[in-house]
C-alpha positions in Angstrom: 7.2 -42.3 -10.0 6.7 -39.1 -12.0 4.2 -36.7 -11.2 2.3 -34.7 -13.3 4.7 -31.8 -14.0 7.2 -34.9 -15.2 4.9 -35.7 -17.3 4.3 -32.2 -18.4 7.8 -31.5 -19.6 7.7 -35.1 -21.3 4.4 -34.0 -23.3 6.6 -30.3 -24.3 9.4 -33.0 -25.4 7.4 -34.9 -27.2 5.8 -31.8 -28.7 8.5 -30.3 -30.1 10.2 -33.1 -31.1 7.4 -34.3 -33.2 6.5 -30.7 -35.0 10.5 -30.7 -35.7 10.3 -34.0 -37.2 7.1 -33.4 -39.1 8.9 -29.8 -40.9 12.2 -31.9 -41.9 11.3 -35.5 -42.8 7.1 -35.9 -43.1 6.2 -32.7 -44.7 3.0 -34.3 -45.4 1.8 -34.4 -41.6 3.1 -30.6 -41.3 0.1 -28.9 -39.7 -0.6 -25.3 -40.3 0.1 -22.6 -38.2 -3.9 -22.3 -36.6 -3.5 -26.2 -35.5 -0.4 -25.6 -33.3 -2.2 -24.5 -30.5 -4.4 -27.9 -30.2 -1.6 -29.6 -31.3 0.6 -28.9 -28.3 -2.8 -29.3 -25.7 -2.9 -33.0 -27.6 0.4 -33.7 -26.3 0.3 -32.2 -22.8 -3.1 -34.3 -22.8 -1.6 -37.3 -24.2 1.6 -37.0 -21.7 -0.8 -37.3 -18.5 -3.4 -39.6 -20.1 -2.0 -43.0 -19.0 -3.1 -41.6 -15.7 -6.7 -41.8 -16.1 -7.0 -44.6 -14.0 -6.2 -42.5 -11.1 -9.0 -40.7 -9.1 -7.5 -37.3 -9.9 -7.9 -34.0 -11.7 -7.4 -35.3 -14.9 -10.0 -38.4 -14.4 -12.8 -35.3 -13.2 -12.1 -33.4 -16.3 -12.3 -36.8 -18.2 -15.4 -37.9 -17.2 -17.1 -33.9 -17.5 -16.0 -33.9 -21.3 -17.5 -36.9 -21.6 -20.8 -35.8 -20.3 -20.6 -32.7 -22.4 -20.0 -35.1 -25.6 -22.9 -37.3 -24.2 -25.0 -34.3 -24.3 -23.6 -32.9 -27.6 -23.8 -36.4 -29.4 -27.5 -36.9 -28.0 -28.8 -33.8 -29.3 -27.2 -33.8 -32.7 -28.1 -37.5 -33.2 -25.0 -38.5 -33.3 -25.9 -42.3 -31.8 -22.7 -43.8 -32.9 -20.4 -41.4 -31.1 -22.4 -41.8 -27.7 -22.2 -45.1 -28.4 -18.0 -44.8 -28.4 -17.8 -42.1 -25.7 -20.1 -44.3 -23.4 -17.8 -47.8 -24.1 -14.7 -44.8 -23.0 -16.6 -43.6 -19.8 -17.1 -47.5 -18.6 -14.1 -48.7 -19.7 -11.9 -46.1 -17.2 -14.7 -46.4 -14.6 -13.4 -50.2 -14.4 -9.6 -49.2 -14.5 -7.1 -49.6 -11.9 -3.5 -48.2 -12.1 -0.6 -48.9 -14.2 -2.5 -52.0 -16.3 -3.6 -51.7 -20.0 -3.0 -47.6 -19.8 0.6 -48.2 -19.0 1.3 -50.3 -22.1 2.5 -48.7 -25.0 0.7 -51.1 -27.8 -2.4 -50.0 -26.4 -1.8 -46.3 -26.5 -1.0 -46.5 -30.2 -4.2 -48.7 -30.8 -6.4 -46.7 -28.0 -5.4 -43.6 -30.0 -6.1 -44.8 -33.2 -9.6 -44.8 -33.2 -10.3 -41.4 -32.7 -8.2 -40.9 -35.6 -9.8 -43.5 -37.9 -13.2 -42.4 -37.0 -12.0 -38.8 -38.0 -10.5 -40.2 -41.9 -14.1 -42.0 -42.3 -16.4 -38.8 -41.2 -14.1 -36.1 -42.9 -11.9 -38.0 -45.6 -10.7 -34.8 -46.6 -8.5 -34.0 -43.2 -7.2 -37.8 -43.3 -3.3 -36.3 -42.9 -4.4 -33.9 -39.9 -6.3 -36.3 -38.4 -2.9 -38.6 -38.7 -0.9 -35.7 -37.5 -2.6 -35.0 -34.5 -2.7 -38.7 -34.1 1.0 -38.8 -33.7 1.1 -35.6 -31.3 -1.6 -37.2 -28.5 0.4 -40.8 -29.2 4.1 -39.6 -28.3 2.5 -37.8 -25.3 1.2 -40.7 -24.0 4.3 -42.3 -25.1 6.6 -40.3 -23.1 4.7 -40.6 -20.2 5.4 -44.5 -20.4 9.3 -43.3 -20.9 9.4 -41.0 -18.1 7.9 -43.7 -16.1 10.2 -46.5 -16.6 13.3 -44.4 -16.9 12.6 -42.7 -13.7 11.8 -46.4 -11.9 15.1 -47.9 -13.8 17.1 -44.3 -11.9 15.1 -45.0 -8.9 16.3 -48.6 -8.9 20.3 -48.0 -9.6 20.0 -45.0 -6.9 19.0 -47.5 -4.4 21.3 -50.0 -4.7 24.5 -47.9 -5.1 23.1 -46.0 -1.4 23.2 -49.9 -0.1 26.5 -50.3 0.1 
């Protein structure tokens, strides 16, 4: 399988190709010039996210933002949101690899309700909320790609060296 530097170049991919897409065909998801920068960390994120059911770097940093937004959530009163980052920090406690977080269904709906929450607390950024939506999505996206493209190569390499 892909490591994380795979991944990497499959969250730039997916970067690029969505901000192209977004200038020629959905205008309305274009996001200004100050959001590129979180943009592009949302799909490098997003490409090595599937992961997080691996005891690894990206599980650490995981689980300290989510004490940070425990904290944060806490002291601002924010009950609903520690509410949601606590279901988060149990439900990849329980993971194990390549189950629910390798499925692409439940990347789009996973990442949907950060999104949704974002349209109901600040109606007015609905479309950038949506637009970084789509740039954490086809991060995780291409990670699932990468994956099965490089197993599929992995497979047809082995079988050709057989004979």
């Amino acid at each position: 399988m892909p490591n994380y530097k795979t991944h990497l170049i499959g969250g730039l991919i997916s970067f690029a190709l969505v901000i192209r897409l977004a200038a020629l065909y959905m205008p309305i998801f274009n996001i200004s010039t100050s959001l590129v920068p979180i943009a592009f960390a949302l799909s490098m994120i997003g490409s090595i996210f599937p992961d997080i059911d691996v005891p690894s770097k990206m599980q650490k940093w995981f689980f300290i933002a989510s004490f940070g937004g425990v904290l944060i959530t806490l002291l601002t009163k924010h009950y609903h949101l520690f509410a949601l980052i606590g279901i988060c920090i149990l439900f990849v406690a329980f993971l194990t690899h390549r189950t629910i977080t390798h499925k692409p269904a439940f990347l789009v709906m996973f990442s949907l309700i950060p999104a949704l929450y974002a349209c109901y607390s600040t109606p007015e950024y609905t479309y950038t909320a949506f637009a970084l939506y789509l740039y954490f999505t086809t991060g995780c996206l291409s990670h699932v790609l990468f994956d099965r493209i490089l197993s599929r190569f992995k497979r047809l390499v082995g079988k050709s060296h057989r004979f």
